[in-house]
N, C-alpha and C positions, 0 to 999 in steps of 0.2 A: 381626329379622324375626318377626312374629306367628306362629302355629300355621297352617298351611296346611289347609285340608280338601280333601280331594279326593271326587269323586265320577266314577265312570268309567262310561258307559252303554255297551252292547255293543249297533251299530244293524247295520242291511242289509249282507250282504257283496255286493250288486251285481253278483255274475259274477266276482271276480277271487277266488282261493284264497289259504292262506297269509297272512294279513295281517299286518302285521307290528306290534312290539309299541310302544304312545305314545313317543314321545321324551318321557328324563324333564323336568318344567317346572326351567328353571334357574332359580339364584338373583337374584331383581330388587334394584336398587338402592336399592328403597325399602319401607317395609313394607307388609305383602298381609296382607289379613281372608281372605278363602277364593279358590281357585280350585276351578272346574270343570271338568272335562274329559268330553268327550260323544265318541263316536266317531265320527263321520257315516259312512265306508265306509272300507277295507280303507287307509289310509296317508293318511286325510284326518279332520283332527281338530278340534275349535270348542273353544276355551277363553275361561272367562268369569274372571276375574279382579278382584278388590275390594282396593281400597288404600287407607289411610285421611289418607297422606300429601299427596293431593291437597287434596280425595279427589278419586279416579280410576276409572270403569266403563274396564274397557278388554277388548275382545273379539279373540278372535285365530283367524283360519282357519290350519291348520296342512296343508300339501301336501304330500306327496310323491311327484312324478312319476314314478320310479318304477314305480307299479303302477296303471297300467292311468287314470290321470289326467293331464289336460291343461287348460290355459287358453285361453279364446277371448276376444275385444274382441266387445263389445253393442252396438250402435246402437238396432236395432231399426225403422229407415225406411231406405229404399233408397239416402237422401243424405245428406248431414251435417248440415241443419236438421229440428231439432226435439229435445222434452226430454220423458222419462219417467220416473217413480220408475223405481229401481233396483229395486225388487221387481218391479213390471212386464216390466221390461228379462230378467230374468232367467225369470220366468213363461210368457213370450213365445218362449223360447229352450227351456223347459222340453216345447215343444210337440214339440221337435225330437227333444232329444237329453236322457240324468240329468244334470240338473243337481243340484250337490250346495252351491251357494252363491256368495257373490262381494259385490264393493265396490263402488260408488259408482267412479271411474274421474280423467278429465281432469278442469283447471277449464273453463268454456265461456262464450260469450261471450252476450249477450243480445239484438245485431244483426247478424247475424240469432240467431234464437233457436236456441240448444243447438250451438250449431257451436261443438266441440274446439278449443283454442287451440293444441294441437299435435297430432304423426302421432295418427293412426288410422287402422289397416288393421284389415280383419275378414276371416278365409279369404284372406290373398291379394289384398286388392281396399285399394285406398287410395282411403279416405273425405273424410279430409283430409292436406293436404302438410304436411311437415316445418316445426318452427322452431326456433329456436336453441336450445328447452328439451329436457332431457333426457327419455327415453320407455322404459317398460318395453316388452319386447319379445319373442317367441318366434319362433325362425328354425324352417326347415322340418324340422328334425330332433326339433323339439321344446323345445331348449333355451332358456330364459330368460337375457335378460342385458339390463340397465339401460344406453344409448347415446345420444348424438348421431345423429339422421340428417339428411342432407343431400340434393338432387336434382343427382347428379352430369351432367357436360356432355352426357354421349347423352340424360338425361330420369330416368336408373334412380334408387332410392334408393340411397343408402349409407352407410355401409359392407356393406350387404345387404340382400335383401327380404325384409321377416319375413312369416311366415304369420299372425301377429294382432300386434298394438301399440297402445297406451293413451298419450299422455301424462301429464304431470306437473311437480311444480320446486317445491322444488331438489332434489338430491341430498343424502340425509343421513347414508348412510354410505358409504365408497369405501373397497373393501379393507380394512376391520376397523377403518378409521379415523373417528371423525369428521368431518361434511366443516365447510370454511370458512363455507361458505352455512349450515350448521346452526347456528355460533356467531355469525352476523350478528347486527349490534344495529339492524338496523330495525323498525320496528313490527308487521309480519308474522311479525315471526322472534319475538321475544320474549313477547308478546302470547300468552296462554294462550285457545287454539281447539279445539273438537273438528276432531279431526284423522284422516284415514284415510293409509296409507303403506303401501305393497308391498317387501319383502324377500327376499334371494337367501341361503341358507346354504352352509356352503363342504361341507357333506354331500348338498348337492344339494336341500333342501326348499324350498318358499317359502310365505312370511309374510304372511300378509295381515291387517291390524290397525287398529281404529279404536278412541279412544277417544274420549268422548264428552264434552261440555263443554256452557257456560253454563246450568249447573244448579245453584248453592249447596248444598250439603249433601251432593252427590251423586256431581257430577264435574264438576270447573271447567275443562275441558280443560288442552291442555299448550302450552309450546312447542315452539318446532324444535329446539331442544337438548335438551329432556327428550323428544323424542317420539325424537330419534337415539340418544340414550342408552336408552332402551328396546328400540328396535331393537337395536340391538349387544348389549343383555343377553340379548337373546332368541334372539340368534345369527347376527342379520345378515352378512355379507362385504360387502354393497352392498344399499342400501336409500334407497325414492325417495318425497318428498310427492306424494300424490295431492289431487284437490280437495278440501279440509274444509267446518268450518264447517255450515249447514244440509246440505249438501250428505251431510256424512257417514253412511254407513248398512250395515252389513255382513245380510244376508242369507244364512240358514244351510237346509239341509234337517231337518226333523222326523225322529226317529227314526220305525223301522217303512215296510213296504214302504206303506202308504198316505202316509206320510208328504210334509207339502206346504212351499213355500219359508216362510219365516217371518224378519222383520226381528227379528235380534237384539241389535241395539241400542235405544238411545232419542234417538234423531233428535231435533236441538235447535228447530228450530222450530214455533212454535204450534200449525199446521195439521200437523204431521207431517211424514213423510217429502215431500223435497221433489224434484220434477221432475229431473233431471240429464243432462247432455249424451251420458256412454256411460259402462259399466263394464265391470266387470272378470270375466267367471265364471270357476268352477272346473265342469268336466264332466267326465265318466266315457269313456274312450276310449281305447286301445292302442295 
């Protein structure tokens, strides 16, 4: 493994005291030119990561719930049609409440346009219904946990109604293991895509990670195996593909109380960041 540089920036504490000190970056499977590490607020951290093995850009939201943060699902329109960059989507949300970043989210369909191919609920409100695909999800206590959900015989969801949920698929780590869907040999699986994916730690943090691809020289993206395999090195327990590809784009907040959202990846398609069906944020809330 190359020489690691670190750089640590000390930003906004937000309202929450106490912060608590980075989780150190564990050892990746592959070799790494430099990481970054930038603090966004008080148990919420952006790392920038450079690997020559790919080569690989890969950027990582780092959460912990914790202190005084939470995750919400983004639409951003009243009903399930229609698509926004993920900057937008979060910009929009930022009117609300501190936003302190977030991903790119479901994949979505194009008839009608930007409608989630699986749940999404936002505060409580189901956007769209369930389908066989598995869904990140936060129950009303707060807690995160990667599920199946179904519309049982009275109408309800279940195995519960979460307070926000995102789609996704497949699942690419289950309890500390690799899953089967991550070692698939179909063309989706294998096939090196920029890629975004959401992670659970068994310390209670969650992962939010894109890397970026079809860029020669730069970062070719990965597959589902190596993108599971990163996960788990980064400390996954359970970790879910989110939509890639154009799609993918992680948006972070700028240090400093003026501080504004800012895409900190590099979006693979020509025009840029590209329109998406709902994401993911991370916002400031107890």
């Amino acid at each position: 493994m190359r020489t690691v540089r670190w750089f640590t920036v000390l930003a906004l504490a937000l309202g929450c005291t106490g912060a608590p000190a980075v989780v150190p970056m564990p050892r990746l499977p592959f070799a790494v030119d430099s990481v970054q590490t930038v603090a966004i607020a008080p148990g919420t951290w952006h790392r920038s990561i450079v690997s020559p093995t790919g080569p690989w850009s890969i950027d990582l939201l780092e959460i912990r719930l914790d202190h005084c943060t939470t995750l919400r699902a983004v639409k951003g329109v009243a009903d399930s049609v229609g698509r926004r960059r993920t900057s937008a989507l979060l910009s929009a949300l930022a009117d609300t409440i501190a936003v302190l970043g977030g991903v790119n989210a479901d994949f979505f369909r194009f008839d009608p346009p930007g409608v989630p191919t699986g749940l999404l609920v936002a505060r409580g409100i189901m956007l769209t219904p369930p389908s066989a695909r598995p869904v990140f999800a936060v129950d009303s206590m707060g807690t995160p946990q990667i599920a199946v959900f179904r519309i049982d015989p009275t109408g309800r969801l279940a195995p519960f109604h979460p307070l926000e949920a995102v789609g996704g698929h497949p699942v690419l780590v289950r309890e500390g293991e690799l899953s089967a869907e991550a070692r698939d040999s179909n063309a989706f699986a294998v096939t090196r895509h920029p890629r975004t994916a959401v992670g659970l730690t068994a310390d209670g943090r969650v992962l939010l990670v894109v890397v970026d691809g079809r860029q020669p020289g730069r970062s070719v993206g990965m597959s589902l195996r190596e993108l599971g395999g990163l996960m788990l090195a980064l400390g996954a327990r359970d970790a879910l593909n989110l939509d890639g590809g154009g799609s993918t784009t992680l948006v972070v907040r700028g240090a400093g109380r003026a501080g504004g959202l800012q895409v900190a990846n590099s979006p693979s398609d020509s025009a840029g960041e590209r329109p998406v069906g709902d994401a993911l944020a991370v916002v400031r809330g107890c």
